[in-house]
Kinemage of the C-alpha trace (Angstrom):
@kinemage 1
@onewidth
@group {chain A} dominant
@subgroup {mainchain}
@vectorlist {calphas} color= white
{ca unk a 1} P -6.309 -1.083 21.759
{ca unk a 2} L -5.101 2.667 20.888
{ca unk a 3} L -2.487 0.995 18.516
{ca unk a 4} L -5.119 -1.252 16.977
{ca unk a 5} L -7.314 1.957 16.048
{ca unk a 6} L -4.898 3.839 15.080
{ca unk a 7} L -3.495 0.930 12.460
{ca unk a 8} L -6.443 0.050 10.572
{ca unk a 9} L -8.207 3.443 10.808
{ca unk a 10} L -7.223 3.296 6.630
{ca unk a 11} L -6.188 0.891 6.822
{ca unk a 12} P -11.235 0.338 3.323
{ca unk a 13} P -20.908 -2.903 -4.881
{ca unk a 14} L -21.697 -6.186 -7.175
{ca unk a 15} L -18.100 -7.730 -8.530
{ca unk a 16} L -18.400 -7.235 -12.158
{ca unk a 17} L -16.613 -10.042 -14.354
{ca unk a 18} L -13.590 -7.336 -15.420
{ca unk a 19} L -12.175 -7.214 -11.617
{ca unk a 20} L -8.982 -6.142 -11.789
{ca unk a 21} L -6.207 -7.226 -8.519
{ca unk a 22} L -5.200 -4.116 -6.876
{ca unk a 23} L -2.534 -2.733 -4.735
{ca unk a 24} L -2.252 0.442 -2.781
{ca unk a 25} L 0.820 1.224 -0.944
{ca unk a 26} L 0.327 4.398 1.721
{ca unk a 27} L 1.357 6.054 5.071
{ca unk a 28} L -0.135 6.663 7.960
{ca unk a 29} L 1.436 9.422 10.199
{ca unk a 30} L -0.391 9.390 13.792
{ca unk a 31} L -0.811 10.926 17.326
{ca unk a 32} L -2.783 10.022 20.289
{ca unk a 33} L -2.346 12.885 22.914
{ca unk a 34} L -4.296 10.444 25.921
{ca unk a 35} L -1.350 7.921 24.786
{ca unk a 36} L 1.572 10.301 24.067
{ca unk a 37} L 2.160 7.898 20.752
{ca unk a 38} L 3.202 9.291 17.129
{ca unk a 39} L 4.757 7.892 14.359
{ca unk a 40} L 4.677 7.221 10.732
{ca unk a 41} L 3.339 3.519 9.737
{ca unk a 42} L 3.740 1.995 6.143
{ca unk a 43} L 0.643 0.718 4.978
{ca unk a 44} L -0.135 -1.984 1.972
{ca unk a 45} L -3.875 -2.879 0.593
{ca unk a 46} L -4.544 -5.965 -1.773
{ca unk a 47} L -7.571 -5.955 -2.947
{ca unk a 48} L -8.778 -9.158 -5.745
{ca unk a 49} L -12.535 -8.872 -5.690
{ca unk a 50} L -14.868 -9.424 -2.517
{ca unk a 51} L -11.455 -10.048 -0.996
{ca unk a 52} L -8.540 -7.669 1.248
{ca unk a 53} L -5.523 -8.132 2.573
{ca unk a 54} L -4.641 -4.883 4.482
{ca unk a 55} L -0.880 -4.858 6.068
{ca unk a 56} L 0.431 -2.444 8.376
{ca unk a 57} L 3.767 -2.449 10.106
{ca unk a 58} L 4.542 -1.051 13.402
{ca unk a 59} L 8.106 -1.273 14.399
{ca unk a 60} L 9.429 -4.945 13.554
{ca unk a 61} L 5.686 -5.906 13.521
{ca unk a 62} L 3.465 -6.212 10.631
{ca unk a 63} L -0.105 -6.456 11.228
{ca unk a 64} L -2.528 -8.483 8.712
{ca unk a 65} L -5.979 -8.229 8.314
{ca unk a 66} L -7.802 -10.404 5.557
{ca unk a 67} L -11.079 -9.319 4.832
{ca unk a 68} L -13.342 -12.076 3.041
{ca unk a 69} L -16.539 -10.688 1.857
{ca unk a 70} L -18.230 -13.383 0.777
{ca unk a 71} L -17.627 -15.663 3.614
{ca unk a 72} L -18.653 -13.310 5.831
{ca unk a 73} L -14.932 -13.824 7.615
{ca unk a 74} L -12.365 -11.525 9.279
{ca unk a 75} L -8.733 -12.764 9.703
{ca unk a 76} L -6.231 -10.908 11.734
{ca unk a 77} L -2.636 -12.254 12.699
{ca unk a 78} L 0.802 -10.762 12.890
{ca unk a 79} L 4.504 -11.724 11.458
{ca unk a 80} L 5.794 -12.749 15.276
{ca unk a 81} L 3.172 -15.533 16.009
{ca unk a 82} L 2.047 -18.877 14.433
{ca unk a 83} L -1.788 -18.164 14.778
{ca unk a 84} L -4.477 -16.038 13.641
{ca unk a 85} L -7.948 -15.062 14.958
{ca unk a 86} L -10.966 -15.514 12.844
{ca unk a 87} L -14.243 -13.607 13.499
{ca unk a 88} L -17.557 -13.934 12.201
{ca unk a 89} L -18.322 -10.807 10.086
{ca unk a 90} L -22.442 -11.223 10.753
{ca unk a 91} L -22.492 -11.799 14.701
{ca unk a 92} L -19.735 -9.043 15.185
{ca unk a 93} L -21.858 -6.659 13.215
{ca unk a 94} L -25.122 -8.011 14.837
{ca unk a 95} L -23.320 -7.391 18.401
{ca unk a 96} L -21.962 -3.904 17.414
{ca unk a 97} L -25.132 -2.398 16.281
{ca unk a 98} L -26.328 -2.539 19.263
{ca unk a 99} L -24.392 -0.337 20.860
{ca unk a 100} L -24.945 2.097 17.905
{ca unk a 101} L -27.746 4.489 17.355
{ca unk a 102} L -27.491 4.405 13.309
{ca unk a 103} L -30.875 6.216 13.027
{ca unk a 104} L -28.935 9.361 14.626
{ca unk a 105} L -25.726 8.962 12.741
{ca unk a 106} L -24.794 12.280 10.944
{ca unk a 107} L -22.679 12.253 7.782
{ca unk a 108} L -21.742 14.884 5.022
{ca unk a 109} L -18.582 14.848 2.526
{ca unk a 110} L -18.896 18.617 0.482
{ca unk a 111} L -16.397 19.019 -2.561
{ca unk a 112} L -14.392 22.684 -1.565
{ca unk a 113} L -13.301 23.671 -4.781
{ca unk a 114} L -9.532 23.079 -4.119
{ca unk a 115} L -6.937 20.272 -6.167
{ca unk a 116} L -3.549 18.971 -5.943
{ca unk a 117} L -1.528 16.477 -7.347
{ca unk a 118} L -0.401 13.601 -5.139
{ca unk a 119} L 1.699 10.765 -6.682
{ca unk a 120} L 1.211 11.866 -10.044
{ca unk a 121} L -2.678 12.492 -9.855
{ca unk a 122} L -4.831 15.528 -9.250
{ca unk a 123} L -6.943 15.219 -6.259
{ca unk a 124} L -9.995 16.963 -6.085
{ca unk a 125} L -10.633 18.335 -2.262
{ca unk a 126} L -13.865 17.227 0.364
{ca unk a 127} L -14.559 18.618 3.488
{ca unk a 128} L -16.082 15.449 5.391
{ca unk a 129} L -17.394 14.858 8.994
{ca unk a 130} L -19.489 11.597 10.381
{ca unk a 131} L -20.928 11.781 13.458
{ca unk a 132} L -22.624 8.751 15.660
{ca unk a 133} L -24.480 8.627 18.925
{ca unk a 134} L -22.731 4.870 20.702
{ca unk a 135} L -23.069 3.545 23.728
{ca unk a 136} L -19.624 2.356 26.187
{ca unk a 137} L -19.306 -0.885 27.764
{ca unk a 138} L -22.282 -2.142 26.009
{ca unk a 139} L -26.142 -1.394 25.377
{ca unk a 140} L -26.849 0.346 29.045
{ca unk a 141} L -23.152 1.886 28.897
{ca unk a 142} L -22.137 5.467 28.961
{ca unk a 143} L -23.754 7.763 25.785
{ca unk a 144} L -21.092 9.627 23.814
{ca unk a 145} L -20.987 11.056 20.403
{ca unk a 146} L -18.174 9.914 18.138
{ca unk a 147} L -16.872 12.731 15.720
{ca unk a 148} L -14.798 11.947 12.631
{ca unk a 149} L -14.027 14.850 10.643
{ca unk a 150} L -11.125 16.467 8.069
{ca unk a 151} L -10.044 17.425 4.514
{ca unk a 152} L -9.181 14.961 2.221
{ca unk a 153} L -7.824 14.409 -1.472
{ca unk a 154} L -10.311 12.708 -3.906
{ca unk a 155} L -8.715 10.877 -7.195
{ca unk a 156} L -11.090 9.356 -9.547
{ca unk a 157} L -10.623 7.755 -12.908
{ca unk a 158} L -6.888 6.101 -11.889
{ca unk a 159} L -6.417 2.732 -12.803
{ca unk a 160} L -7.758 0.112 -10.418
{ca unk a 161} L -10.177 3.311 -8.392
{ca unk a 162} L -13.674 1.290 -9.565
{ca unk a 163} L -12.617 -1.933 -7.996
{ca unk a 164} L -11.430 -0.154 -4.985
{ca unk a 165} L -14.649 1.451 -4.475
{ca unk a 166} L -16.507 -1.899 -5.220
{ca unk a 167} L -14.903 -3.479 -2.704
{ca unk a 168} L -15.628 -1.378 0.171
{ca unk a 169} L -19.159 -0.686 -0.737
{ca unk a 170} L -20.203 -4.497 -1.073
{ca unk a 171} L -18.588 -4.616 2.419
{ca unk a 172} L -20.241 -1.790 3.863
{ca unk a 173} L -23.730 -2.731 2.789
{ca unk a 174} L -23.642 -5.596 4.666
{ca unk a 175} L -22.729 -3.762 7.582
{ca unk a 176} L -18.765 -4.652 7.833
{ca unk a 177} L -16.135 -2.913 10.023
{ca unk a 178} L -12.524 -2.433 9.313
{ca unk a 179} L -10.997 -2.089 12.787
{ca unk a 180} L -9.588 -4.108 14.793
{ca unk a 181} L -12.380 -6.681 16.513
{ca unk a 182} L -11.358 -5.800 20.182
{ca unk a 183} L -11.481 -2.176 19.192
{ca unk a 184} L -14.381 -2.558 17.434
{ca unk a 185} L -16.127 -3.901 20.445
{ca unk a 186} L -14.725 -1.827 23.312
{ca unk a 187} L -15.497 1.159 20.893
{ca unk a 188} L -18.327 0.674 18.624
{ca unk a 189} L -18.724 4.468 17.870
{ca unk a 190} L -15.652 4.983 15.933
{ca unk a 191} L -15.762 1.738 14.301
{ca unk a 192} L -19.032 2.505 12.507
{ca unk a 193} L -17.728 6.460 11.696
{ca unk a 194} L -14.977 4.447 9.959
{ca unk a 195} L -17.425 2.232 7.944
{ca unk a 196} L -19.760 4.891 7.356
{ca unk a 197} L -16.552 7.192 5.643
{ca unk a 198} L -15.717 4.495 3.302
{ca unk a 199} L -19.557 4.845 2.161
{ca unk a 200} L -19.296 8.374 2.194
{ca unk a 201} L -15.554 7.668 -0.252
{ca unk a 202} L -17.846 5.577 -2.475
{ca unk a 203} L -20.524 8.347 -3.298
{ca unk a 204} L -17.616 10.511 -4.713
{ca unk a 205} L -16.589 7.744 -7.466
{ca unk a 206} L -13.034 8.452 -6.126
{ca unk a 207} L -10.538 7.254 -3.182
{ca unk a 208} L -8.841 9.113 -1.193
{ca unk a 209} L -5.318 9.760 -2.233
{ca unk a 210} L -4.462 12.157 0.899
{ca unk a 211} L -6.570 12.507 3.991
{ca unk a 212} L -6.206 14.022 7.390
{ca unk a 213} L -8.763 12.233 10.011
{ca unk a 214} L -9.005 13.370 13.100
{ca unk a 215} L -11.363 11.226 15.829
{ca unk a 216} L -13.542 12.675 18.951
{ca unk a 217} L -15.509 11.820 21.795
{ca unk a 218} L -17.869 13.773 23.608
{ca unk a 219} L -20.447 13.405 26.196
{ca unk a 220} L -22.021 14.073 29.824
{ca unk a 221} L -21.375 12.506 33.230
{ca unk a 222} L -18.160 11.985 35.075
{ca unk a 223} L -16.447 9.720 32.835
{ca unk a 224} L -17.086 11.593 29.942
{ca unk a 225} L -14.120 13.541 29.821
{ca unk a 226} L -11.719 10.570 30.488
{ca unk a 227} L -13.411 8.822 26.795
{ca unk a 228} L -13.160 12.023 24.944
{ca unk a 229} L -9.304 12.145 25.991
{ca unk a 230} L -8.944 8.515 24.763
{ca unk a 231} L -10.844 9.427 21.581
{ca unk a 232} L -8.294 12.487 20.889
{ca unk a 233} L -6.867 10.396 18.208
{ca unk a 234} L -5.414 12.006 14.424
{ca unk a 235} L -4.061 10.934 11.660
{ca unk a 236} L -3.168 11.714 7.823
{ca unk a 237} L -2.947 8.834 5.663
{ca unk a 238} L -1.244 9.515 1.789
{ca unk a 239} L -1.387 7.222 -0.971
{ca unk a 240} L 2.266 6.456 -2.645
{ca unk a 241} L 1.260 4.172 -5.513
{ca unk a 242} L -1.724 2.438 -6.791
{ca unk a 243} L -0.962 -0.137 -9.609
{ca unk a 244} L -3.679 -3.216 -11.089
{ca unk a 245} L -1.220 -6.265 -11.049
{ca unk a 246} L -2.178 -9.635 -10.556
{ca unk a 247} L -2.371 -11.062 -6.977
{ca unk a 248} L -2.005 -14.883 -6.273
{ca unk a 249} L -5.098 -16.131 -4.505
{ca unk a 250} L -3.075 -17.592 -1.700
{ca unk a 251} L -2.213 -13.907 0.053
{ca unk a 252} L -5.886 -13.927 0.831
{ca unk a 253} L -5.544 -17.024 3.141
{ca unk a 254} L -4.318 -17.722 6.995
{ca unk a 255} L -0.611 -19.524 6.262
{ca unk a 256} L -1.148 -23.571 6.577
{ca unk a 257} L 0.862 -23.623 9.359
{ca unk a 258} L -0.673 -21.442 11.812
{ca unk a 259} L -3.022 -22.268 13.950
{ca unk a 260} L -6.576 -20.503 13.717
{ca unk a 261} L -8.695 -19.490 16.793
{ca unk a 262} L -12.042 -18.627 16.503
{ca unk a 263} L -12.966 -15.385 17.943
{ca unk a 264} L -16.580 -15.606 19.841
């Protein structure tokens, strides 16, 4: 489950008829202190309008996750096996909210003044934090508060940025998540802090070239402190290359030949 968060945490509007195919190739160097796990992952994101192929490789494992907006479908499968779980975008939303207390959620991305150039762009710098009240093991589980906060490294303007942004915040309006189902269900909180930042990405006009994330629990009773040590999760994520090339339709479908399970 750690590894699942950890993958996809970046792993993220109307489509206008100009959409341009994009690709975003990135790293994501991360620690878990609960699991004793750090590494450096190489990350790729395809985007071609409502649609996203996000891959992520993890040893001799690559992870994919295709992301179909208008369907309403998530698709999630790896290079080792010949199948691939699909989930239904509406009921896993529907099932995840209520778990989350969105009316309490607390978010705030502040510009800081500072720039640097990353990959051959200046980055402007943001201070952000997202906070939301979510409850464990279901809707009379444990309360915690989930706390994602850290600088990041805003690029706007760069070829390919504006259908980027679309992308994510046509997804986010209707209440998508970009982690992992089973994480998103056995921890709703951090899920919806990760949806909620690529909203909070969106209201900038820029993406993030170069961000450092950092994810915590808190809470009362005596498992408390055993979910805030499993929520002791960082990261830093830095785009390598962002180029609008043309992407063939078929990377946005399961392979033919393997088989497709529906997720319930």
């Amino acid at each position: 489950m750690k590894r699942s968060i950890l993958a996809v945490l970046f792993t993220v509007v109307v489509a206008t008829p100009s959409f341009a195919d994009v690709t975003v190739k990135s790293t994501i160097t991360g620690s878990s202190s609960a699991m004793g796990m750090q590494g450096t992952m190489p990350t790729v994101t395809y985007i071609k309008g409502n649609k996203m192929r996000s891959e992520v490789t993890m040893g001799d494992t690559t992870r994919v996750t295709i992301f179909d907006v208008d369907a309403q479908k998530m698709y999630t499968f790896d290079t080792k096996k010949k199948e691939a779980d699909a989930v239904d975008m509406q009921k896993l939303t529907a099932d995840i909210s209520k778990s989350v207390q969105i009316n309490d959620m607390k978010a705030s991305m502040k510009a800081n003044g500072k720039t640097k150039q990353i990959s051959g762009h200046t980055a402007a710098g943001y201070d952000m934090e997202v906070s939301v009240p979510a409850m464990f093991g279901g809707e009379k589980g444990m309360q915690m508060t989930v706390t994602l906060s850290g600088p990041l490294w805003i690029v706007k303007g760069a070829p390919g940025v504006q259908e980027y942004l679309a992308f994510f915040k046509n997804a986010v309006e209707k209440g998508w998540f970009f982690t992992d189902p089973r994480a998103a269900k056995a921890q709703p909180g951090p899920a919806k802090a990760m949806a909620e930042m690529y909203r909070q990405f969106a209201a900038t006009g820029g993406i993030p070239f170069e961000q450092e994330t950092t994810i915590k629990m808190s809470g009362e009773g005596p498992m408390a402190g055993m979910f805030a040590k499993m929520g002791n999760i960082s990261s830093t994520t830095t785009v390598t290359s962002m180029e609008t090339t043309t992407l063939a339709a078929d990377l946005f479908k399961v392979p033919a030949d393997y088989k497709l399970k529906e997720q319930k």
